[in-house]
KOLDODREN-889447 format. One record per atom (N, C-alpha, C, O, CB): residue in one letter; x, y, z. Coordinates in pm, whole numbers, plus 32768, in hexadecimal, padded with zeros to 4 digits. Glycine has a CB too. Example, Ala and Ser with C-alpha at 12.3 -4.5 7.8 and 13.67 -1.06 7.14 Angstrom:
2
a85277DC7830C
a84CE7E3E830C
a85287EB6830C
a85907EB4834E
a846B7E418389
s85057F1F82C4
s85577F9682CA
s850A80038313
s853D80728324
s85807FC4823C
% end
This chain:
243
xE69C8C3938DD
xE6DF8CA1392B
xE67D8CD53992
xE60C8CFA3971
xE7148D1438D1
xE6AD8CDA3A1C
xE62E8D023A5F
xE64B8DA43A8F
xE6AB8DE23A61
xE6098C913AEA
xE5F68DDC3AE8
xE5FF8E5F3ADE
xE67B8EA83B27
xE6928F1F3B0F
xE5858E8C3B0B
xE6BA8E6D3B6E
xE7498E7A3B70
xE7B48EB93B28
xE8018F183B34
xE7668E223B6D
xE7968E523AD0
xE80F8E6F3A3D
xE7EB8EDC39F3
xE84D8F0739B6
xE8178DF239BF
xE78B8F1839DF
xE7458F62399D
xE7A28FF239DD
xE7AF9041397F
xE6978F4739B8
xE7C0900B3A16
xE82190783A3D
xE89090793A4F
xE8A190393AB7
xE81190A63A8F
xE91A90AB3A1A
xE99890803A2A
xE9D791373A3B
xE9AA91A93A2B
xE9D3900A3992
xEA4890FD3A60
xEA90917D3AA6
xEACD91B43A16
xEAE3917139B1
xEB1C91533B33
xEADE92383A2A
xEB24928E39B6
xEB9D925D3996
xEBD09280392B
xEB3B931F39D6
xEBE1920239ED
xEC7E91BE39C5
xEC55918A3934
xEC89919938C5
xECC091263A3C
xEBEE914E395C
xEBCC90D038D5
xEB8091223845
xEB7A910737CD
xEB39903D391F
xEB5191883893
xEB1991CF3802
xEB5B922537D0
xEB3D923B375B
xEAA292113803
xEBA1925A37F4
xEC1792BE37A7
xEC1C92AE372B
xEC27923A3705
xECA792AD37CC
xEC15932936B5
xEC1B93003643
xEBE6929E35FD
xEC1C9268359D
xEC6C92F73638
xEB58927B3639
xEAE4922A35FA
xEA6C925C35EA
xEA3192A63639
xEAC891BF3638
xEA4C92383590
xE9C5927C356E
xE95B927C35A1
xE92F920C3588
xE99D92663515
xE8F592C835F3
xE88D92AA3653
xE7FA92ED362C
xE80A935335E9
xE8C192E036E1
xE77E92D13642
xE72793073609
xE6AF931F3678
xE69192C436C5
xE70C92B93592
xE6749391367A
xE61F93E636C3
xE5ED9369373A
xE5E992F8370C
xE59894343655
xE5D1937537AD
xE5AE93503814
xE5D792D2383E
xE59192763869
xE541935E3814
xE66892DA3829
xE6AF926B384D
xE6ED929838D6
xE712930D38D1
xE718924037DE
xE70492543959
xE748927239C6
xE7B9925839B1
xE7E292023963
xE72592403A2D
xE81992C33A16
xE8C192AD39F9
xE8B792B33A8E
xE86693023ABE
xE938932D3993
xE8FE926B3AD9
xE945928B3B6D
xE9CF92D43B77
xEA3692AC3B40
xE96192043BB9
xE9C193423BC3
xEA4193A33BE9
xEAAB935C3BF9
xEA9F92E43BDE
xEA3793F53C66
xEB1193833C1F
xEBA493123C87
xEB6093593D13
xEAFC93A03D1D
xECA4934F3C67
xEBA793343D60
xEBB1934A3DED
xEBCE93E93DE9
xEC08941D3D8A
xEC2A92E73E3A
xEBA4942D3E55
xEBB594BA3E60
xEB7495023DE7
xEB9C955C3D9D
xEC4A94DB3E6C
xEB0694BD3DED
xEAA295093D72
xEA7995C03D9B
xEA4D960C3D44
xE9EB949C3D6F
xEA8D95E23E0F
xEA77967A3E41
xEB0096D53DBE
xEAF497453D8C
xEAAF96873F2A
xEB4D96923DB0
xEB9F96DA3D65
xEBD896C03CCB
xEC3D96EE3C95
xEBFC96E13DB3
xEB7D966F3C9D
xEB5D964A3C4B
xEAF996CB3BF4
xEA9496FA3C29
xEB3195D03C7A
xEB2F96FD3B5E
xEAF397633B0A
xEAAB97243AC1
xEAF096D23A85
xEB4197B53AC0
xEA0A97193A94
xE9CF96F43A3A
xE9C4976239CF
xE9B497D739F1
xE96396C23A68
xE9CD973E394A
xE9E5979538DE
xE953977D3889
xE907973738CC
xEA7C976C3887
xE924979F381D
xE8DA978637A6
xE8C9970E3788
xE92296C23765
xE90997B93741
xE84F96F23793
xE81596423765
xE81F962C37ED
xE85C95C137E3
xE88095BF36EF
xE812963E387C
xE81395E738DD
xE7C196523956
xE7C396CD3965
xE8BA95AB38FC
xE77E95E7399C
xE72796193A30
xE72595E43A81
xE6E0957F3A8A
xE6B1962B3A3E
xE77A96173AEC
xE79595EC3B4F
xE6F695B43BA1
xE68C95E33B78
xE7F096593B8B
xE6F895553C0F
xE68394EE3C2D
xE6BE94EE3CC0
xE72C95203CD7
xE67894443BCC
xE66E94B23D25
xE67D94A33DAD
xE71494143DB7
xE72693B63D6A
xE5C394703DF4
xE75A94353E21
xE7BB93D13E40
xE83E93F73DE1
xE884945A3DF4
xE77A93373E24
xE84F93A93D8B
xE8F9938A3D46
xE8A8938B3CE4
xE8D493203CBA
xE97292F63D60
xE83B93AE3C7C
xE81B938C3C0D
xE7FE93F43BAE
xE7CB94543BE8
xE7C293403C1B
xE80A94053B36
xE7E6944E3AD9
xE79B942E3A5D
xE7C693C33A32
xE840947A3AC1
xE73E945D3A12
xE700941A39B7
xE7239488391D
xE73995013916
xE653940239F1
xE71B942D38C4
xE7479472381F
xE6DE94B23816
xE67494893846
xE75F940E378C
xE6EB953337CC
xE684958A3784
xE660959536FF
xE5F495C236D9
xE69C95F53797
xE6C4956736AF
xE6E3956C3624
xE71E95233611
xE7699502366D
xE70F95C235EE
xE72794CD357A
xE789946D3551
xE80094A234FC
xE80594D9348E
xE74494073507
xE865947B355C
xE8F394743500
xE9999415353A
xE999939F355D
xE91E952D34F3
xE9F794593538
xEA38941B35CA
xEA729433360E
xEAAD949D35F9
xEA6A93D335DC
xEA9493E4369C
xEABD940A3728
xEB29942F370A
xEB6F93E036CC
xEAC093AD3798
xEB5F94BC372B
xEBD994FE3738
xEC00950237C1
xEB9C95233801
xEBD595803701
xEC7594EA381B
xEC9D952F3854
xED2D95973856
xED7B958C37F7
xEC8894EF3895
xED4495E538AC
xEDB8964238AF
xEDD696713931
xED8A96B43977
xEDA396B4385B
xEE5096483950
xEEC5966439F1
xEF0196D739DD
xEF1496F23967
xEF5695F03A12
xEF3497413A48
xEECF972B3AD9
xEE2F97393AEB
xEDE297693A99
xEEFA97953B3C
xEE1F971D3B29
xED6C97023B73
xED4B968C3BA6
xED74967D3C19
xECEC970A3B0B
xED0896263B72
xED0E961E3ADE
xECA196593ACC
xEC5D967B3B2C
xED18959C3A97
xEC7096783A2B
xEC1C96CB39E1
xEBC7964F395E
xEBF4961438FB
xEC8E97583999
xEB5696543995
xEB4495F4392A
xEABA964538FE
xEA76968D3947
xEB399540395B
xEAA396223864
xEA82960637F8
xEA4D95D73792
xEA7B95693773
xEA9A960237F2
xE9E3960B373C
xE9BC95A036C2
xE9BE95F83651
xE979965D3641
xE921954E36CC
xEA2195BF35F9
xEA3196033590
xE9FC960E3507
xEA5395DD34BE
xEA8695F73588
xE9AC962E34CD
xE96796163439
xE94F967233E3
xE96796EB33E5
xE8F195E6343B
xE91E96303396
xE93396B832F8
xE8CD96F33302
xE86796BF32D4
xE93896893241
xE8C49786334A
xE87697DC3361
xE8B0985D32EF
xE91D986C32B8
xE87497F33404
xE82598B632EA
xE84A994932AC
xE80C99AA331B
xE8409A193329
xE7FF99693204
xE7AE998A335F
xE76C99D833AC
xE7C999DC3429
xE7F799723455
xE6DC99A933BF
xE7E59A563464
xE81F9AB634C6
xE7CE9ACE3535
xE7689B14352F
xE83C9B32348C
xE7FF9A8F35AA
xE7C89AB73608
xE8129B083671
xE8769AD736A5
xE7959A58362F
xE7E39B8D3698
xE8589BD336D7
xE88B9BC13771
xE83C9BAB37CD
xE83B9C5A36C8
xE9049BCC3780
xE9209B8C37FF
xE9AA9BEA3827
xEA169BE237ED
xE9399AD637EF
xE9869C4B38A0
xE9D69C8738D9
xEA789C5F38CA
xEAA69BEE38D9
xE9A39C81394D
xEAB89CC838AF
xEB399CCA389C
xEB599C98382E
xEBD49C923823
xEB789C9738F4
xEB1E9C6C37CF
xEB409C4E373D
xEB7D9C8836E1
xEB119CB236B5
xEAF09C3F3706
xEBDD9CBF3683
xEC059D0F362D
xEBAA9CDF359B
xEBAF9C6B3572
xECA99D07362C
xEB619D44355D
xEB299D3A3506
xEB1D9DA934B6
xEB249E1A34E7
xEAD19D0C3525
xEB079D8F3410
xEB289DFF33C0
xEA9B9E3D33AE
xEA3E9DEE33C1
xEB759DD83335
xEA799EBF338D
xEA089ED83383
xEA069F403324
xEA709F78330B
xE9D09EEE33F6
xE9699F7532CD
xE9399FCB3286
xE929A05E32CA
xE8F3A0393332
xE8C79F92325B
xE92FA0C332D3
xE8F7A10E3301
xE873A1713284
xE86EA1B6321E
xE96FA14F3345
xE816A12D32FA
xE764A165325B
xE717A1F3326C
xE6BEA2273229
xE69FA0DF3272
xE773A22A3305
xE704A2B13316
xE749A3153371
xE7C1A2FE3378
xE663A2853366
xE728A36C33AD
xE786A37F3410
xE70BA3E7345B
xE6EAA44F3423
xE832A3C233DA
xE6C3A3B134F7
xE675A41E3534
xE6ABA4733593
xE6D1A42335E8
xE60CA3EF356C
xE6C0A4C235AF
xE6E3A5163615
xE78AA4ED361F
xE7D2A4D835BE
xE67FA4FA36A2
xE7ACA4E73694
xE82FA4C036C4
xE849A434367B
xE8BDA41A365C
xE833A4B6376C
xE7C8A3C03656
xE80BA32A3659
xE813A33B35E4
xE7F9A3A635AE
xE7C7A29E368C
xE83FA2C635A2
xE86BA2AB3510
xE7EBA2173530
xE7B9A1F4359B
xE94CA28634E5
xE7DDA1ED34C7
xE798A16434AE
xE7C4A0F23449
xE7C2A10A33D0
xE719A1833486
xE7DEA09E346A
xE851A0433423
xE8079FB0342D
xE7D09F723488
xE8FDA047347E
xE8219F97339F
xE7F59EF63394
xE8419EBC33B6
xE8B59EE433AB
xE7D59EB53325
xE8259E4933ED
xE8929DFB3416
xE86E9D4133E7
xE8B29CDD33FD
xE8A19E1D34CF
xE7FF9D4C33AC
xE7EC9CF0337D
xE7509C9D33D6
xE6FA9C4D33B1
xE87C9CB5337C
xE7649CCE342E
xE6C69C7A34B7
xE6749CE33486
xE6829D4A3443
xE6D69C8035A9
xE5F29C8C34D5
xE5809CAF3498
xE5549D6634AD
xE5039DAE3473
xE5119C4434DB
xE5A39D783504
xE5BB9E1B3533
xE6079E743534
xE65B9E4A3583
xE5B79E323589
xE6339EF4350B
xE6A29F3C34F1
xE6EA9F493574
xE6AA9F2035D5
xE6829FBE34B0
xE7599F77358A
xE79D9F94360F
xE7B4A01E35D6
xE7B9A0513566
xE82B9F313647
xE7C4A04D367A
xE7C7A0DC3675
xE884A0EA36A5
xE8C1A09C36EE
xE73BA12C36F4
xE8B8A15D3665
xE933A187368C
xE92DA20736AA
xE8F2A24C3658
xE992A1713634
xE95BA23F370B
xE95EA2BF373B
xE9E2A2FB371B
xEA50A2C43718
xE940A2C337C8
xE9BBA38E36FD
xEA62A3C736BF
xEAACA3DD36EF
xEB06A41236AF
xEA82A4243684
xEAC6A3C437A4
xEAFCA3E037F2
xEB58A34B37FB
xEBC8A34C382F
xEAA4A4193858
xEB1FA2D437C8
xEB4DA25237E8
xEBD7A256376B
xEBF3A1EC3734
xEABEA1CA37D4
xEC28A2D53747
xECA2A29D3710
xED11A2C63756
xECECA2FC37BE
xECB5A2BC368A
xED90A2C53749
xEDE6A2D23778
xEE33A3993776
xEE79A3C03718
xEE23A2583736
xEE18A3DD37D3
xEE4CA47237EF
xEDBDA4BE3790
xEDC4A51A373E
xEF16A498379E
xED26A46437C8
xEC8BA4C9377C
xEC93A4FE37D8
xECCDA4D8383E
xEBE0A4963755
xEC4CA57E37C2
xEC42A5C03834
xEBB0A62937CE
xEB97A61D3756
xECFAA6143879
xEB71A67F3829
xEB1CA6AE37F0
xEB43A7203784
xEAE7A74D3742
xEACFA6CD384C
xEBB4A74A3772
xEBECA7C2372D
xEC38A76536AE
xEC24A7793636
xEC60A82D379F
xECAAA6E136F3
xECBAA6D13685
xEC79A6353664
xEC8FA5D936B3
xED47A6F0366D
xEC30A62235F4
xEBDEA5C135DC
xEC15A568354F
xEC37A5A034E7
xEB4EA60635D0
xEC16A4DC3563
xEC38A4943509
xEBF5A4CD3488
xEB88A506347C
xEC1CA411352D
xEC64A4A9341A
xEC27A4953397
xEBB3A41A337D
xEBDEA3AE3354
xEC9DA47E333D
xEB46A424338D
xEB07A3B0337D
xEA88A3E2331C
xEA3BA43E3337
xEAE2A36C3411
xEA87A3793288
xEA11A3B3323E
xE97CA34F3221
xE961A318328C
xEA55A3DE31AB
xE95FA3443202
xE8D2A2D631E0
xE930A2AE3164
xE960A2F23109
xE807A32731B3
xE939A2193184
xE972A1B8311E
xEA01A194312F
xEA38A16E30C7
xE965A1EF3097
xEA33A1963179
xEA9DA1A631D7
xEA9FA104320D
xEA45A0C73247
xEA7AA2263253
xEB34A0D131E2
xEB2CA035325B
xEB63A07932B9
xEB95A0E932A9
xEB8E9F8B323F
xEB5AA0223349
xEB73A04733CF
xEBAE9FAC33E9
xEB669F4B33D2
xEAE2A084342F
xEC3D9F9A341C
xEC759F4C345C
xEC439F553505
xEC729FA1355A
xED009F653439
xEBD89EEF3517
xEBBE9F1135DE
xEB9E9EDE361B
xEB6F9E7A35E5
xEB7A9F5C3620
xEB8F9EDB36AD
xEB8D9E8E3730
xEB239E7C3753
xEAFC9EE53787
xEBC79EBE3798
xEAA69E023759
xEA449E1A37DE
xEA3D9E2A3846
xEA579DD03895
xEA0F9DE937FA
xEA1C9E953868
xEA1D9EAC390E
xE9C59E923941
xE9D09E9939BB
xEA2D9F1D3946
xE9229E5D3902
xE89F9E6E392B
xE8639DED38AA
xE85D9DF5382F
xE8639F2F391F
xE8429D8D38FB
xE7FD9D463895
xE79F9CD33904
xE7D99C873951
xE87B9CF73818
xE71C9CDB38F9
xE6C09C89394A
xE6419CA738D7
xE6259CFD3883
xE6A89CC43A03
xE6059C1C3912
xE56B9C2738B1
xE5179CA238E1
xE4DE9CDC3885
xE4F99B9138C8
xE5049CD5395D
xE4BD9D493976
xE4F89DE13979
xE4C59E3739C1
xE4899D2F39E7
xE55B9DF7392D
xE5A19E7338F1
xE5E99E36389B
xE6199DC73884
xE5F59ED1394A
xE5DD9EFD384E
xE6349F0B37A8
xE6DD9ED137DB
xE7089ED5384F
xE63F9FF03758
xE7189EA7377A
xE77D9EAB3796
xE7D19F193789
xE7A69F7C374F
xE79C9E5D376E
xE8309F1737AE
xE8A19F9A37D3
xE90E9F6F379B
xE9369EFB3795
xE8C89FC03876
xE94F9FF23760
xE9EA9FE83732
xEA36A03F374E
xE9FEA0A9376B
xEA029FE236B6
xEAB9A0423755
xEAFAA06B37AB
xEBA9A04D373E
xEBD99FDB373B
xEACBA011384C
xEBF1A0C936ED
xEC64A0AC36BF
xECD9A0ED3701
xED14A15236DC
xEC5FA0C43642
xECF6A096377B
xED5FA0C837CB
xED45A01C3864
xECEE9FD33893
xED2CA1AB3808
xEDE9A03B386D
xEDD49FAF38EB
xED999FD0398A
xED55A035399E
xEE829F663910
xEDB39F8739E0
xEDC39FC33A52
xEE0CA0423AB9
xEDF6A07F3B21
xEDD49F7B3A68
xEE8BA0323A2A
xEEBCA0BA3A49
xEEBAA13B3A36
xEEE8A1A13A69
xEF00A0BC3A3F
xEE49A10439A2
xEE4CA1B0396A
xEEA4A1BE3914
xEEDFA22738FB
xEE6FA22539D0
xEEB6A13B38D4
xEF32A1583877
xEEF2A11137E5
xEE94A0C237F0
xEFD9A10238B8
xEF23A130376F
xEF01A0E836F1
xEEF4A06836DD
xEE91A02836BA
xEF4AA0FF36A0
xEF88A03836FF
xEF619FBC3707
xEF319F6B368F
xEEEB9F063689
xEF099FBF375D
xEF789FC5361A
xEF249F713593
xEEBB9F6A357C
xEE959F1A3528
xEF279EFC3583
xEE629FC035C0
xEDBD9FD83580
xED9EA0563574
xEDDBA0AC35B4
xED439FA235D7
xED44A0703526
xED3AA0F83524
xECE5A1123444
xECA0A0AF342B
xEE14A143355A
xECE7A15333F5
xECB0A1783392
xED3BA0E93323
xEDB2A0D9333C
xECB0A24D3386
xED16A0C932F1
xED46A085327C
xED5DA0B131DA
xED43A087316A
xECF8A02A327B
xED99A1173214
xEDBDA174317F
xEE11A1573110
xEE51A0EF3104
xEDF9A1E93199
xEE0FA1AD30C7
xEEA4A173304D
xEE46A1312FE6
xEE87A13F2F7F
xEF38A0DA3098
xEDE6A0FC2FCA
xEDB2A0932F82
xEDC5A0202FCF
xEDAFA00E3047
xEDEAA0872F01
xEDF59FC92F6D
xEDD59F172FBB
xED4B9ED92F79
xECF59F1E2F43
xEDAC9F1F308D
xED459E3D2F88
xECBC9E002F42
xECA79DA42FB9
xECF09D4E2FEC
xECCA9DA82E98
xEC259DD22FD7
xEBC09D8E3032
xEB9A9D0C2FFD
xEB849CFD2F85
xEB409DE13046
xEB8E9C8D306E
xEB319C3A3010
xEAFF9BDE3071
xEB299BF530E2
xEB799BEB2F8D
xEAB39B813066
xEA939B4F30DA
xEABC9A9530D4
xEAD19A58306B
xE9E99B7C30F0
xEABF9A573162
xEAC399C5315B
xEA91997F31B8
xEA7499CC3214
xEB3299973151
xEA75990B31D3
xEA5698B23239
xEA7D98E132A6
xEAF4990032A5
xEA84983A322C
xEA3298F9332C
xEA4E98FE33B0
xEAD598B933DE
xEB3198F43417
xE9DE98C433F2
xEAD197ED33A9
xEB1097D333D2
xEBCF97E7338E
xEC3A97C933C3
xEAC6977333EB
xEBB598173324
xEC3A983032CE
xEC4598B23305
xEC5A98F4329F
xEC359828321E
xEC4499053366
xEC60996733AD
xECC599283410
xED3F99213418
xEBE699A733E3
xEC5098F7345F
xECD398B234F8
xED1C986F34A4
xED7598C134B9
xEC98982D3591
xED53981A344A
xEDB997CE3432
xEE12985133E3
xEE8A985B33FF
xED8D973A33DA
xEDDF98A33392
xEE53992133AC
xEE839944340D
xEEF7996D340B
xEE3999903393
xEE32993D348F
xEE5B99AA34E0
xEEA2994E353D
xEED0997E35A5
xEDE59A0D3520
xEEB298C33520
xEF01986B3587
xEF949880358A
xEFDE98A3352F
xEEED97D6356A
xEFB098623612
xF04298673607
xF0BC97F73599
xF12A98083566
xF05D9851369F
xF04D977E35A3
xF094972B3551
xF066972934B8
xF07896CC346A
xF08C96A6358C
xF031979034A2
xF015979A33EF
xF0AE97FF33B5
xF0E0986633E2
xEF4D981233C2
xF0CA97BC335C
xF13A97F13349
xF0F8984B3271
xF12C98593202
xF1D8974B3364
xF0A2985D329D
xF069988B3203
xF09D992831DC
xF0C999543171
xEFAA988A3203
xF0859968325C
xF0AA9A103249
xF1169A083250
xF13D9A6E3218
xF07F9A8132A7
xF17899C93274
xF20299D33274
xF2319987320D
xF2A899703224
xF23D99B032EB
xF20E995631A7
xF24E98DD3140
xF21F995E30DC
xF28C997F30AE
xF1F79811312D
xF1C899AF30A7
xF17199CA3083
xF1BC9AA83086
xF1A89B0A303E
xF0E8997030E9
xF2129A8C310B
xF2379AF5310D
xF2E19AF630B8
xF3299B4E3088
xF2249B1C31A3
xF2EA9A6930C8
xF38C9A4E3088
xF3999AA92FEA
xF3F29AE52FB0
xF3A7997E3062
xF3079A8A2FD2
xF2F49AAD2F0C
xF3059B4C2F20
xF35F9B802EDD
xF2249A7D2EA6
xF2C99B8F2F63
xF29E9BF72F17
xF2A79C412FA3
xF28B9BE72FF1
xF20B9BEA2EB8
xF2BD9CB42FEE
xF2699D0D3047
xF21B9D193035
xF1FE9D222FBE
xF2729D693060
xF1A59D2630A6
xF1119D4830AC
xF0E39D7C3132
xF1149D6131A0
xF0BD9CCD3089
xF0799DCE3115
xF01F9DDB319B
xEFEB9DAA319A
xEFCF9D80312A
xEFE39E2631CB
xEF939D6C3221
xEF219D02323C
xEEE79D5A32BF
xEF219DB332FE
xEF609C473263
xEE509D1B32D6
xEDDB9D4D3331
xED9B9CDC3357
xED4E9CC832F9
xED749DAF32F1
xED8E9C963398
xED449C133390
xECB99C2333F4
xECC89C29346E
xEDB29B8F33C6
xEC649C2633CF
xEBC69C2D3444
xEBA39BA2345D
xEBB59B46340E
xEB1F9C7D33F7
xEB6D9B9A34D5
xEB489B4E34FB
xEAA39B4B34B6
xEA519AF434D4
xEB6C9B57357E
xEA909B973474
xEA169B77343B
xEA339B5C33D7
xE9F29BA7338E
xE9B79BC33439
xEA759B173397
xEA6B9AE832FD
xEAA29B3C3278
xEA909B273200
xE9D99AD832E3
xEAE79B9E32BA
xEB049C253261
xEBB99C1F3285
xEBFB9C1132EC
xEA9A9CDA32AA
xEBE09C3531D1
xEC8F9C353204
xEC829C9F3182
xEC379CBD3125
xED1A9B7C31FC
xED029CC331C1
xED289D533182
xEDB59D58312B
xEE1B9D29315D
xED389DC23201
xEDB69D7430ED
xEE6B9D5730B2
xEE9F9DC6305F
xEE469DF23017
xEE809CC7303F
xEEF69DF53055
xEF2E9E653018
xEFA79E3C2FEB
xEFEB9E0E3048
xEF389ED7306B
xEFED9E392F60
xF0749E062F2A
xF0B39EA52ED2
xF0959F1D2ED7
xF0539D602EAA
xF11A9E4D2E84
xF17B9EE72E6F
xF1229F0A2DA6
xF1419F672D5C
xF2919EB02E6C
xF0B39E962D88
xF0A39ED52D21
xEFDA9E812D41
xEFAF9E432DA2
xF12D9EAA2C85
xEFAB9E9C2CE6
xEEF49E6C2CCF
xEF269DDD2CD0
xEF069DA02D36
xEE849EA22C1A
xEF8C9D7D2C52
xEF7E9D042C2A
xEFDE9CB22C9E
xEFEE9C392C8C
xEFA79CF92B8B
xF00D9CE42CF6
xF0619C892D73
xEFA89CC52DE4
xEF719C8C2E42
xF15D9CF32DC2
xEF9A9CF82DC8
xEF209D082E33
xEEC99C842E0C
xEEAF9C2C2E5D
xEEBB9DAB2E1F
xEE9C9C832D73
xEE379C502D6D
xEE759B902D6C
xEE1F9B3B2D54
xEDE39C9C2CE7
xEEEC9B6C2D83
xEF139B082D3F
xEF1F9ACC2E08
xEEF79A5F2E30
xEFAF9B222CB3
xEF5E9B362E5D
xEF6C9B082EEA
xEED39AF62F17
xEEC19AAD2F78
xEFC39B7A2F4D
xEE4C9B3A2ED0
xEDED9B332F1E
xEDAB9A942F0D
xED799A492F60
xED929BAC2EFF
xEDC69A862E69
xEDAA99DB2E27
xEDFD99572EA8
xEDD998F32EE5
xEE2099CD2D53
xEE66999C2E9A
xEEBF99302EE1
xEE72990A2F77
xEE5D98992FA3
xEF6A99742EFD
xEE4C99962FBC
xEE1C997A3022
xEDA299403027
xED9498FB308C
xEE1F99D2305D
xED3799442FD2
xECE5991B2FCF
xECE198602F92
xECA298002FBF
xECAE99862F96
xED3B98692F22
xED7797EF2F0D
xED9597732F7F
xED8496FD2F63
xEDEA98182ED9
xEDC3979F2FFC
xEE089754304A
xEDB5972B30BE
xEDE2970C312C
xEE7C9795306C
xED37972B309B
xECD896F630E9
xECEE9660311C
xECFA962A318B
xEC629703309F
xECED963B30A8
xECE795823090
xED70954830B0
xED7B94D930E3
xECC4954A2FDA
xEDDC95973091
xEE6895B33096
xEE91954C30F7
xEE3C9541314F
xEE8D964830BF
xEF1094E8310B
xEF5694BB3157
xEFE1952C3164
xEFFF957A310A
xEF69942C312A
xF040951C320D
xF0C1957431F5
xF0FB957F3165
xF10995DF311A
xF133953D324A
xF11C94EA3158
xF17494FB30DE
xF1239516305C
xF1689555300D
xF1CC947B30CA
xF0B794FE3033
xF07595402FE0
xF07795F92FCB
xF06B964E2F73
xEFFD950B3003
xF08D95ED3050
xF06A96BB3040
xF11596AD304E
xF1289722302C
xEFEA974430FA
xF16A968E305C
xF1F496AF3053
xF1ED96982F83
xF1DF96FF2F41
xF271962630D1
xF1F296512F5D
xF1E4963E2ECB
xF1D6969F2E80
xF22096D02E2B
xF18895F92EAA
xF13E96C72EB9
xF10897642E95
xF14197BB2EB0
xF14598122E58
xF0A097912EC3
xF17F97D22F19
xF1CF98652F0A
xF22D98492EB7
xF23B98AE2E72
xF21498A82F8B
xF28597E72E8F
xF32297D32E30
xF2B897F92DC2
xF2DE98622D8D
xF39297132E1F
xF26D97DC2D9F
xF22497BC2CEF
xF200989E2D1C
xF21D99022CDA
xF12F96F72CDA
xF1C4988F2D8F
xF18898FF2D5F
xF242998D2D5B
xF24099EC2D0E
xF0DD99262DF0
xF2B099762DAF
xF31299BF2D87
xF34299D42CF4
xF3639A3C2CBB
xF36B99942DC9
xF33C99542CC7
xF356994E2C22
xF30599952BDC
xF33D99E52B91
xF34A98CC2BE3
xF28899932BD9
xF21B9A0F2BA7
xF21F9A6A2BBC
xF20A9AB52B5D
xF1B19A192BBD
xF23A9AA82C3F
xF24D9B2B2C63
xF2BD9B6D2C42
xF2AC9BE72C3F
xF2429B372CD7
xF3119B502C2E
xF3999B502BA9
xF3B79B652B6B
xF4279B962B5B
xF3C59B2C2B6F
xF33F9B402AFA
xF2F79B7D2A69
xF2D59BF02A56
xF2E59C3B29F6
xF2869B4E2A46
xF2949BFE2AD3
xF2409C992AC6
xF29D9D222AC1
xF2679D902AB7
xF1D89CB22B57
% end
């Protein structure tokens, strides 16, 4: 094979497995072309792997990708992620979020804070929230409210619920449009769900043993094919039944 071949276009690697400093060539109109995790963009049409796992892509963009069994969190603006809150100085709150650094939330960042009236927020507290601020040379920032100033489904994670954590990449395949797991999964039982992009899902059911049995399932369905996790929810309705 001469040095030619040694580089092939993302048509051909899609959903193949690729390993650290291998070249991928863009398609045409590489200016609008999104490089994601595992990939660095290079002079011309080319990109090179960072990490080994495999070539994902996703339309519109296109948006490409390398996907692998990570636990470590790296934070990246506009992300929804669940977090700890460990201290609280002055105005900010301080919240784990899982990276090597706490993010700061300010009490003004919820929906109708204002300085008189101030969220319920305590040390030990999950926080459903937004990055607004995430680069290697600053803390990151959080922020539970959208562009509008509205909730928006983030905000304190109350009621109880059981935290737990999973693979980076068993996140995005929750959070895909074509995973049909939260919805097969919702057939059994009602539930709340929180899903972070850092590795943290949240779940709340109508008793402890549908909590703790939806959190197995989810974690279960890693390895999972569709119809495998369709299986699981029929087996898991029949159990939940019992209770």
């Amino acid at each position: 094979m001469d040095a030619m071949d040694t580089t092939e276009s993302t048509e051909g690697w899609q959903d193949r497995v690729v390993l650290p400093g291998e070249p991928v060539v863009l398609p045409l109109g590489g200016d609008t072309v999104v490089l994601g995790p595992g990939l660095r963009r290079e002079t011309g049409q080319g990109a090179r792997v960072t990490r080994p796992g495999v070539l994902r892509c996703k339309q519109p963009g296109p948006v490409y990708w390398v996907d692998c069994h990570s636990k470590r969190y790296v934070a990246s603006r506009g992300e929804n992620v669940i977090g700890v809150v460990t201290a609280k100085a002055g105005d900010t709150f301080r919240v784990d979020i899982g990276t090597s650094e706490a993010a700061s939330l300010s009490y003004l960042a919820f929906e109708g804070a204002t300085k008189k009236n101030r969220p319920a927020v305590a040390v030990g507290d999950l926080v459903y929230a937004k990055l607004l601020v995430a680069s290697r040379d600053m803390e990151p920032e959080l922020v539970c409210v959208d562009g509008y100033g509205k909730r928006a489904g983030l905000g304190v994670l109350a009621g109880g619920g059981f935290l737990f954590t999973v693979p980076l990449h068993l996140v995005r395949r929750l959070l895909a449009p074509e995973s049909g797991l939260l919805a097969a999964l919702g057939a059994s039982t009602p539930f709340e769900v929180a899903v972070g992009m850092n590795g943290r899902v949240w779940v709340r059911a109508r008793s402890v043993r549908e909590t703790i049995c939806l959190a197995q399932a989810v974690e279960c369905s890693e390895h999972m094919t569709r119809e495998e996790v369709a299986a699981m929810a029929d087996r898991l309705t029949g159990v939940l039944a019992g209770f």
